[in-house]
Chimera marker file (.cmm) of the C-alpha trace (Angstrom):
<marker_set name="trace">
<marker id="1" x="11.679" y="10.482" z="19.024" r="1" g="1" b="0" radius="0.5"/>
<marker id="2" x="7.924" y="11.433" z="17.623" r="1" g="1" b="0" radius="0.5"/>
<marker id="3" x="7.463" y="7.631" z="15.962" r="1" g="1" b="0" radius="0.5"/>
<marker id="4" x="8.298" y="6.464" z="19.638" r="1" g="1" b="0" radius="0.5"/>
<marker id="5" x="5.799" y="8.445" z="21.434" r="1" g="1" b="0" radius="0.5"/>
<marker id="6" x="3.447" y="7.664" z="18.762" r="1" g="1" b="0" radius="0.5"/>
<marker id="7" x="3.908" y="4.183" z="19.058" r="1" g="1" b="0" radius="0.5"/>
<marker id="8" x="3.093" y="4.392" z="23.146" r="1" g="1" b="0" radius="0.5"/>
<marker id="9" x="0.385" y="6.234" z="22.691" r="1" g="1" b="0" radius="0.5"/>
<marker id="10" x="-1.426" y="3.798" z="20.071" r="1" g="1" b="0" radius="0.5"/>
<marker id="11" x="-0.005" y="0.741" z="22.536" r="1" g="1" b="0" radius="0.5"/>
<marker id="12" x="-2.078" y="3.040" z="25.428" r="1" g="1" b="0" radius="0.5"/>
<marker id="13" x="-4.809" y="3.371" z="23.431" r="1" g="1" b="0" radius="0.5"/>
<marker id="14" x="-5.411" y="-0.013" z="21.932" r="1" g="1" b="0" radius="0.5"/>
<marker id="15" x="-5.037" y="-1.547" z="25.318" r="1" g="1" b="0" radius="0.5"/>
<marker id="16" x="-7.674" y="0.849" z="26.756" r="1" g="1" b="0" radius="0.5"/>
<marker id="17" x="-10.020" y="0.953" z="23.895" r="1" g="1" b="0" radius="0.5"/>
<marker id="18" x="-10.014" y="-2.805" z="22.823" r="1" g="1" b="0" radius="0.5"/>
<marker id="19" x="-10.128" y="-6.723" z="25.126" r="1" g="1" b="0" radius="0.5"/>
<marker id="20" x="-6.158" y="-6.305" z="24.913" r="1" g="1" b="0" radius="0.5"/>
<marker id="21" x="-5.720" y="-5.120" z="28.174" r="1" g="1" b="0" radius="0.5"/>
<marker id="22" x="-6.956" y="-8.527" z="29.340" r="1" g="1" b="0" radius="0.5"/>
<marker id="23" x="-2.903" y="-9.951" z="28.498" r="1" g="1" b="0" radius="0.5"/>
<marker id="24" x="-1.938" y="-7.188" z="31.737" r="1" g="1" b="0" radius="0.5"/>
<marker id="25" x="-3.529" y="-9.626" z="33.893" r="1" g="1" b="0" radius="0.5"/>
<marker id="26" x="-1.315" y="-12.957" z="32.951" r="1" g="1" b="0" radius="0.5"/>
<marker id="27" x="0.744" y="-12.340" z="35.546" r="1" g="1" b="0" radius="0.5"/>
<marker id="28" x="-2.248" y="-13.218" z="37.862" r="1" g="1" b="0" radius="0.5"/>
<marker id="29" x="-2.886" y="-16.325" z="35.964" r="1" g="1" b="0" radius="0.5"/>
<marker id="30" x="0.517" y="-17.459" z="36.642" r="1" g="1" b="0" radius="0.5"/>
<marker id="31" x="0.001" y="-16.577" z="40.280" r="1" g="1" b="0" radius="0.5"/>
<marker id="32" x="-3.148" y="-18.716" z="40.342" r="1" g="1" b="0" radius="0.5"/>
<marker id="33" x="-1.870" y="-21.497" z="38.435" r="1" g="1" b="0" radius="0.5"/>
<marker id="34" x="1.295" y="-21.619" z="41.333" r="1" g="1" b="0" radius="0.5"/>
<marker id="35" x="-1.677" y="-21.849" z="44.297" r="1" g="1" b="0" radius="0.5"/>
<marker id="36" x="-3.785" y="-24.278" z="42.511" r="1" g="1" b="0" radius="0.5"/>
<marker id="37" x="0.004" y="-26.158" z="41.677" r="1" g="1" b="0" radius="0.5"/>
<marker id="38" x="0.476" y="-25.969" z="45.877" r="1" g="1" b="0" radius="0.5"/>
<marker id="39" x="-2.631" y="-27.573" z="46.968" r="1" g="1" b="0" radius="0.5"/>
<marker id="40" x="-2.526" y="-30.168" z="43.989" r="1" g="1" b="0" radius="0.5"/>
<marker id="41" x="0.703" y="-31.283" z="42.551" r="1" g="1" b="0" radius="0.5"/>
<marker id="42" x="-0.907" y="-34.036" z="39.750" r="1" g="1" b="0" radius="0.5"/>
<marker id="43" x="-2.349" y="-30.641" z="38.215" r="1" g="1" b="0" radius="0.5"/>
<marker id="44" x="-1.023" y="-29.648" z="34.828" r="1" g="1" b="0" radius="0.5"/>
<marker id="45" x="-1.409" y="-26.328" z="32.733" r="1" g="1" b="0" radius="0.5"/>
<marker id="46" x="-4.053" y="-27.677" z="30.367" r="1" g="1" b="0" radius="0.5"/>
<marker id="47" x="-5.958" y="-28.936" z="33.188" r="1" g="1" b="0" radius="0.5"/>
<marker id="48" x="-5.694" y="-25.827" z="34.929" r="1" g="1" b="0" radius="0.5"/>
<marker id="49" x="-7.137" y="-24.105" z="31.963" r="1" g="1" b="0" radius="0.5"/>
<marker id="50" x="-9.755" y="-26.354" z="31.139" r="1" g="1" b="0" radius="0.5"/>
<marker id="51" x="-10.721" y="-25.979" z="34.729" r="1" g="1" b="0" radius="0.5"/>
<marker id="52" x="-11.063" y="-22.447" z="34.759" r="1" g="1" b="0" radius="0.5"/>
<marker id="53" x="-12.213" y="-21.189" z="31.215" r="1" g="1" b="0" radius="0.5"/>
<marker id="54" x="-14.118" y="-24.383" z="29.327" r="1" g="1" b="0" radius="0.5"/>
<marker id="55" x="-15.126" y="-26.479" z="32.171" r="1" g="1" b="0" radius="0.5"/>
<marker id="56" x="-16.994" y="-26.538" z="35.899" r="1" g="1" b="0" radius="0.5"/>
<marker id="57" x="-14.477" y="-25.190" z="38.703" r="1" g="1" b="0" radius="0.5"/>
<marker id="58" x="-14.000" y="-27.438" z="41.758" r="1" g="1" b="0" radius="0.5"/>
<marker id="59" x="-15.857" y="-25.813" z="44.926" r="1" g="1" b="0" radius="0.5"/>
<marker id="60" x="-12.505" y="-23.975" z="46.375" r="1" g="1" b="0" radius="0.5"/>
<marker id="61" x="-13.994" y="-21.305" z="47.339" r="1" g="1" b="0" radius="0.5"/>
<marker id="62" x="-11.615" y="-18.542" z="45.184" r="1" g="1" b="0" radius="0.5"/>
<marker id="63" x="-14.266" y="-17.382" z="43.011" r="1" g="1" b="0" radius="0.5"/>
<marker id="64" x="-13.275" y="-13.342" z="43.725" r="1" g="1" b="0" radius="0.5"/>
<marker id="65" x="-10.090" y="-14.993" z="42.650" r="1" g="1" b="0" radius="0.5"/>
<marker id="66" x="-11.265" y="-16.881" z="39.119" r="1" g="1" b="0" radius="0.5"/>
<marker id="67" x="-13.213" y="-13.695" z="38.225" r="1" g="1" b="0" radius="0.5"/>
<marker id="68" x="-9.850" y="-11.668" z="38.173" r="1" g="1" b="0" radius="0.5"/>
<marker id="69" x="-8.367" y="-14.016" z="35.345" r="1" g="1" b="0" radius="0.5"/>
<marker id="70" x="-7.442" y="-12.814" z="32.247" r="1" g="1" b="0" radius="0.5"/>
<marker id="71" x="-11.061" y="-12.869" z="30.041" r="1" g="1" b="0" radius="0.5"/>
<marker id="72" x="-12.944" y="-13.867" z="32.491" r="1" g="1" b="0" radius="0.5"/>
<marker id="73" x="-14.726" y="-10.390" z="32.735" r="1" g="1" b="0" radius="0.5"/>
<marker id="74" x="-14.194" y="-9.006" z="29.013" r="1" g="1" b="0" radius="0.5"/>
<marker id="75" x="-16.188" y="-5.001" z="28.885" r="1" g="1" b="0" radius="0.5"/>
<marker id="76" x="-15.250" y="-2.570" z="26.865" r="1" g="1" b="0" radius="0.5"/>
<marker id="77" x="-17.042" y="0.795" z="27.645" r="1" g="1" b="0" radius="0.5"/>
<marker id="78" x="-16.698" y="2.665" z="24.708" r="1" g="1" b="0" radius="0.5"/>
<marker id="79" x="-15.478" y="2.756" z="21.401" r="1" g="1" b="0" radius="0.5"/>
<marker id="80" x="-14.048" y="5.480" z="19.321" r="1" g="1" b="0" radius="0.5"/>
<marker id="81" x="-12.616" y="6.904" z="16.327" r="1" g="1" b="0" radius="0.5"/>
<marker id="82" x="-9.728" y="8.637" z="15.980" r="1" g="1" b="0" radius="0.5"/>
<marker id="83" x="-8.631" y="10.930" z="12.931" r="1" g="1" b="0" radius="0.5"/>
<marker id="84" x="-5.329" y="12.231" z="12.316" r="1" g="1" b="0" radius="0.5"/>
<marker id="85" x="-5.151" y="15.011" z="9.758" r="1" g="1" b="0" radius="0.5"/>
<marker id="86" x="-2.494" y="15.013" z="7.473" r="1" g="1" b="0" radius="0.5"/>
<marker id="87" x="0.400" y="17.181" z="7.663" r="1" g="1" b="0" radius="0.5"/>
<marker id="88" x="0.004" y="18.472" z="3.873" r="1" g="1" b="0" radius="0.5"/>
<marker id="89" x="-2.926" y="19.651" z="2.438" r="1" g="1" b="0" radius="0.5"/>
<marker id="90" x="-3.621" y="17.366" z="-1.054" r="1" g="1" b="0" radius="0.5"/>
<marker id="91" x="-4.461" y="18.935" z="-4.038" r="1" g="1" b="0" radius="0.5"/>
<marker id="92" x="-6.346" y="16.964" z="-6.919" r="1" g="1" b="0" radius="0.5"/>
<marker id="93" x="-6.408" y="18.387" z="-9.865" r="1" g="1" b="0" radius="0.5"/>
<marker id="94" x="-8.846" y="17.874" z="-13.019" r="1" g="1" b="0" radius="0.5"/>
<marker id="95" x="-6.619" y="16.500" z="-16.011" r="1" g="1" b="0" radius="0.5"/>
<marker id="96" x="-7.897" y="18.332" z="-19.397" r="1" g="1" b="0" radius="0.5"/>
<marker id="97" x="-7.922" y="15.845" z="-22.276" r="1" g="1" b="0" radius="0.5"/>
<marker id="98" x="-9.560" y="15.908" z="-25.715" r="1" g="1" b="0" radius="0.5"/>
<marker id="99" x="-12.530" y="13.688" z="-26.841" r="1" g="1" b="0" radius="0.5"/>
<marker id="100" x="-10.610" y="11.395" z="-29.325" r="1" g="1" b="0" radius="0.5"/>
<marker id="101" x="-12.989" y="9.998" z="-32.576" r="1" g="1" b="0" radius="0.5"/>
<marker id="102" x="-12.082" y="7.022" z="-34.372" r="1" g="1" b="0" radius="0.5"/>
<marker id="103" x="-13.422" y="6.431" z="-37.612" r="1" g="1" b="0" radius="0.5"/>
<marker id="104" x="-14.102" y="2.817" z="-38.427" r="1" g="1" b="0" radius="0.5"/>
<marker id="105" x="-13.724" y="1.623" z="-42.149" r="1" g="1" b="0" radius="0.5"/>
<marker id="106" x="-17.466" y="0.550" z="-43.478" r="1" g="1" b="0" radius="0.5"/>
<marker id="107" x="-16.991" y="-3.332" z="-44.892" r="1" g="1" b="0" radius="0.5"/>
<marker id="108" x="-18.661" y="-4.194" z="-47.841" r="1" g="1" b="0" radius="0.5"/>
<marker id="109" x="-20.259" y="-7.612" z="-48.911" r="1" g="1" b="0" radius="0.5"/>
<marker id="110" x="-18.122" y="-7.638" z="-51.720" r="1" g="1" b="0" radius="0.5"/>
<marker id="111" x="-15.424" y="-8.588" z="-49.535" r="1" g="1" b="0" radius="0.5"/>
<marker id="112" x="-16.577" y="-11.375" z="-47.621" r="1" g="1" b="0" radius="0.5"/>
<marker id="113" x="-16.288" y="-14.692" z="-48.919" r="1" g="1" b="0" radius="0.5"/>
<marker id="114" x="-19.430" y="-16.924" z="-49.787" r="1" g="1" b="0" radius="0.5"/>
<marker id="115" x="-19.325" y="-19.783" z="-47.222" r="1" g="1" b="0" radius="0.5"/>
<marker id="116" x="-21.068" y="-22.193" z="-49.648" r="1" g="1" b="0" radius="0.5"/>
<marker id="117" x="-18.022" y="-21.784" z="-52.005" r="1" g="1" b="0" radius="0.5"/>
<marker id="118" x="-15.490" y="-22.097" z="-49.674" r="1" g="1" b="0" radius="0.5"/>
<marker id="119" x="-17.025" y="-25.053" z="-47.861" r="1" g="1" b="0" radius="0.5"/>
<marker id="120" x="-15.223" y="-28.512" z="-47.896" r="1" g="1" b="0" radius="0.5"/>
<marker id="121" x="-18.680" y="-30.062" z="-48.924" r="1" g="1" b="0" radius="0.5"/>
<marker id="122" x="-20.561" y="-28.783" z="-51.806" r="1" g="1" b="0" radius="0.5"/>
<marker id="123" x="-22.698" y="-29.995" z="-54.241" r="1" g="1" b="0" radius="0.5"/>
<marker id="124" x="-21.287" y="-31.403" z="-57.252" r="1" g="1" b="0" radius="0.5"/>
<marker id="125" x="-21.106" y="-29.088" z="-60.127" r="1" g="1" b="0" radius="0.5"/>
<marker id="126" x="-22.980" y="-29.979" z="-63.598" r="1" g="1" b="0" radius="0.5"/>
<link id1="1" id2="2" r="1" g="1" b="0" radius="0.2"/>
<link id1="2" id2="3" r="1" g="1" b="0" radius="0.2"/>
<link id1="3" id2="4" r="1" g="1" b="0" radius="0.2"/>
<link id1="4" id2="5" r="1" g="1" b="0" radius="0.2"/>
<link id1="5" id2="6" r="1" g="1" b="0" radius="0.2"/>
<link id1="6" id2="7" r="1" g="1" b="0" radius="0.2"/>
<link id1="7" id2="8" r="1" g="1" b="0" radius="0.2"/>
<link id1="8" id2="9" r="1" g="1" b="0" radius="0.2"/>
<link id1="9" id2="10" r="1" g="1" b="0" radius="0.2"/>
<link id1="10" id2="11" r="1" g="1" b="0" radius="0.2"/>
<link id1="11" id2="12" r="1" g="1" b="0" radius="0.2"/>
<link id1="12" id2="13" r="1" g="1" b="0" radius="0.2"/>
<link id1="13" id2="14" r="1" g="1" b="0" radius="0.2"/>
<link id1="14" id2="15" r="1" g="1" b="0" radius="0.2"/>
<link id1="15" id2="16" r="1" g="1" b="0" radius="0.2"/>
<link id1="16" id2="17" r="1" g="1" b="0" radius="0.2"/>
<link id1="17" id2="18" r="1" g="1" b="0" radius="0.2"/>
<link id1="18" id2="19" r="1" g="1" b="0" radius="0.2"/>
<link id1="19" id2="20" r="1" g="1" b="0" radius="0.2"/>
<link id1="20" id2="21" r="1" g="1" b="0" radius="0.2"/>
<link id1="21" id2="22" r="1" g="1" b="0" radius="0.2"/>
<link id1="22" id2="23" r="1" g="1" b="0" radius="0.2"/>
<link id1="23" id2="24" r="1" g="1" b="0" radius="0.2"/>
<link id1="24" id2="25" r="1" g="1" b="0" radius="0.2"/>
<link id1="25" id2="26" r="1" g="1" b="0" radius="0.2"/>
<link id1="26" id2="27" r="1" g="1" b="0" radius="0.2"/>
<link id1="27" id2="28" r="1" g="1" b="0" radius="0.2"/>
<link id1="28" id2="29" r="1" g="1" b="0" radius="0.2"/>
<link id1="29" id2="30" r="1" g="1" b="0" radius="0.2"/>
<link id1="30" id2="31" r="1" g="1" b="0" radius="0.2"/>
<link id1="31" id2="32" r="1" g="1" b="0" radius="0.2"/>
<link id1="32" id2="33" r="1" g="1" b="0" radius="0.2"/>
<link id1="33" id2="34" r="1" g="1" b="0" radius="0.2"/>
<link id1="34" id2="35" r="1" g="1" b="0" radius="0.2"/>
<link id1="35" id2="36" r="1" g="1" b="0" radius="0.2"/>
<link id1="36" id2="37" r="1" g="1" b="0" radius="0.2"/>
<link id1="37" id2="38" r="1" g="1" b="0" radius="0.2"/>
<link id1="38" id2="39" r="1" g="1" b="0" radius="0.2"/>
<link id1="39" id2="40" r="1" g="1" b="0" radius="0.2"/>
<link id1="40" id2="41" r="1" g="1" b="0" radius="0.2"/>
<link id1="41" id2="42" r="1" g="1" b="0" radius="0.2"/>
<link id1="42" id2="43" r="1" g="1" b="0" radius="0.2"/>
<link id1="43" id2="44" r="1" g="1" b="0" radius="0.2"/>
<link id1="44" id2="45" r="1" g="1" b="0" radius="0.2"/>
<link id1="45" id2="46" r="1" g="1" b="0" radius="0.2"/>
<link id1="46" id2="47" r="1" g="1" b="0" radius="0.2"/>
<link id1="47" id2="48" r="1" g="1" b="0" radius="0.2"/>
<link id1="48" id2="49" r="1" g="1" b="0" radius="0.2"/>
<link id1="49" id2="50" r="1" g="1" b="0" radius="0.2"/>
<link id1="50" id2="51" r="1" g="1" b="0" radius="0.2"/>
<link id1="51" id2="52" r="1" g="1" b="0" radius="0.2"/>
<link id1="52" id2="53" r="1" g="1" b="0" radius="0.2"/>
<link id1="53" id2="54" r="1" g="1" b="0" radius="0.2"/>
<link id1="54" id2="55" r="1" g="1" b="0" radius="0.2"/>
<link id1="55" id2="56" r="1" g="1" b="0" radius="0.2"/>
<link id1="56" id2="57" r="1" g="1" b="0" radius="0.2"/>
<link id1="57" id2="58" r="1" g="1" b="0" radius="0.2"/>
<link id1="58" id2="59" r="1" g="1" b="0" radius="0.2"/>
<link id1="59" id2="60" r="1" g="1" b="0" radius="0.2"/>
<link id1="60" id2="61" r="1" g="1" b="0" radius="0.2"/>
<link id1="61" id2="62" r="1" g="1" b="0" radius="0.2"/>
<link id1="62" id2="63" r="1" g="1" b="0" radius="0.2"/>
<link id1="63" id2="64" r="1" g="1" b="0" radius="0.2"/>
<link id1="64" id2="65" r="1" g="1" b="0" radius="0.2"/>
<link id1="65" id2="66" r="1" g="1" b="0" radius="0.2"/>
<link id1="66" id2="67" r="1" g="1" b="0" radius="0.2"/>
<link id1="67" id2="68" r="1" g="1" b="0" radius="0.2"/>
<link id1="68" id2="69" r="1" g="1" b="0" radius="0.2"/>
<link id1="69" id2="70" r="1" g="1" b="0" radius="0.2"/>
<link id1="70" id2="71" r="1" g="1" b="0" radius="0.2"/>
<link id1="71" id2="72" r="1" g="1" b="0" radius="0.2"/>
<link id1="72" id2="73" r="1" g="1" b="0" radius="0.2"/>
<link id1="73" id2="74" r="1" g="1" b="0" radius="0.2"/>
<link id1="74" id2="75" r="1" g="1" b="0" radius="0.2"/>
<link id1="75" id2="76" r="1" g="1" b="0" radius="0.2"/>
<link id1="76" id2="77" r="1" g="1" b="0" radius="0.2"/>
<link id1="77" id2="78" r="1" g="1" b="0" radius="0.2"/>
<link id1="78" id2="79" r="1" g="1" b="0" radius="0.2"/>
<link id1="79" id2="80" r="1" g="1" b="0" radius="0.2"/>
<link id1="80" id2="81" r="1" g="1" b="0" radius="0.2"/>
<link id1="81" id2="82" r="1" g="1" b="0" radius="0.2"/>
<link id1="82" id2="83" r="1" g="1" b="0" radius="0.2"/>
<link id1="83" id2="84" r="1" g="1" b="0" radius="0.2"/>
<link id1="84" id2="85" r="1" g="1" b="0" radius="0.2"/>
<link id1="85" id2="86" r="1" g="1" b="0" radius="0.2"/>
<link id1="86" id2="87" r="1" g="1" b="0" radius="0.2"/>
<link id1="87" id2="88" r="1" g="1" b="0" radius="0.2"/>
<link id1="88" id2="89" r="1" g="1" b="0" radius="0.2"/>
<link id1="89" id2="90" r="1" g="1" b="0" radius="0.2"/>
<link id1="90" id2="91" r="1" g="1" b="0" radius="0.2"/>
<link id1="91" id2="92" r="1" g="1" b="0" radius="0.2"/>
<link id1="92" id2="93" r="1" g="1" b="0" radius="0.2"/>
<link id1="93" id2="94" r="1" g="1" b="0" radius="0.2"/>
<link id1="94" id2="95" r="1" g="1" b="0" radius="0.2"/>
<link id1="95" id2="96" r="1" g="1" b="0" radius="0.2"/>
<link id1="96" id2="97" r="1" g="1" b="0" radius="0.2"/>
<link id1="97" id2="98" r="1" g="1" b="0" radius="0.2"/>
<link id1="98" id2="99" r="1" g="1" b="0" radius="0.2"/>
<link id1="99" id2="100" r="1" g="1" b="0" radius="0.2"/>
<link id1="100" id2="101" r="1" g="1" b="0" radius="0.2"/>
<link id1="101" id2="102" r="1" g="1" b="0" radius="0.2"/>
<link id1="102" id2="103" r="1" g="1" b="0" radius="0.2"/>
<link id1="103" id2="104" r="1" g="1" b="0" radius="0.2"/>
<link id1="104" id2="105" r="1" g="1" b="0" radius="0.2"/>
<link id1="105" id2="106" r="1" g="1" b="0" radius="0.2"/>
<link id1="106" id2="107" r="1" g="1" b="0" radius="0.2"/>
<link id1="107" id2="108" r="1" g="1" b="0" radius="0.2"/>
<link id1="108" id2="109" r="1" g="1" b="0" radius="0.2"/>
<link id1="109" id2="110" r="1" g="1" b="0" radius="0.2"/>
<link id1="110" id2="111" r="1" g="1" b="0" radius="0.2"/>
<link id1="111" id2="112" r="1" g="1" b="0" radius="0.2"/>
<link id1="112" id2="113" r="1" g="1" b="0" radius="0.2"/>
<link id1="113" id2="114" r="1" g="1" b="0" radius="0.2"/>
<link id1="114" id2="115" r="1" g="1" b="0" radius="0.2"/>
<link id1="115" id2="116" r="1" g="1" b="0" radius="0.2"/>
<link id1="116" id2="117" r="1" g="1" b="0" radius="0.2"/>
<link id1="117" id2="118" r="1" g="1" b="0" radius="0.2"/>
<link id1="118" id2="119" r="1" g="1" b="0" radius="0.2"/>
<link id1="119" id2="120" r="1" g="1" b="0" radius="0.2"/>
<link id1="120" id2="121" r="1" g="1" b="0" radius="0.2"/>
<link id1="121" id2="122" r="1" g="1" b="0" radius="0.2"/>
<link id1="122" id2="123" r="1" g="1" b="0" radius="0.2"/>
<link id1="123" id2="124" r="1" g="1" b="0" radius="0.2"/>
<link id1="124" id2="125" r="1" g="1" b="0" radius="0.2"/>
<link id1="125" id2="126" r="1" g="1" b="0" radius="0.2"/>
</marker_set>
């Protein structure tokens, strides 16, 4: 039951608090689209919405009517933040560990081979 009424209350708050609430209003696109559909039957959906959101609208005098479409008039008043403490207190504790040296073995010259000997062309010995 609290995930459910946390859930409504962060569907209430993104539609107030974000351009969301603009999908309420579909239902008075659909409306508009049926009265535009009445007084021209040739009219299609696309042309209906190129009509009203990317192109110039025909002189039908509706324009109250346009402006309550669906992002037509997008404001968003405020904006805020929202923190939610959590239920149990965190504890981070500091992990003692010791320093740990590591003693490298010193190579000698001794050891390393002469790359003029061990080369694949040398001069010829006498």
């Amino acid at each position: 039951m609290k995930t459910r009424g946390v859930y409504i209350l962060f569907l209430f708050f993104i539609l107030q608090h974000t351009a969301l609430n603009q999908l309420l209003k579909l239902p008075t696109l659909v409306e508009h689209y049926l009265e535009h559909q009445q007084r021209n039957h040739q009219l299609g959906v696309t042309d209906f919405l190129c009509m009203h959101y990317w192109g110039t609208d025909e002189d039908d005098d509706d324009e109250e009517r346009d402006r309550q479409l669906p992002f037509k008039n997008v404001d968003i008043h405020s904006f805020h933040y929202s923190f939610v403490p959590l239920a149990k207190a965190v504890a981070v504790k500091r992990q003692e560990y010791d320093c740990v040296t590591i003693h490298y073995p010193v190579f000698k010259d001794n050891y390393l081979p002469e790359p003029a000997l061990s080369a694949l062309f040398r001069p010829p010995r006498a």
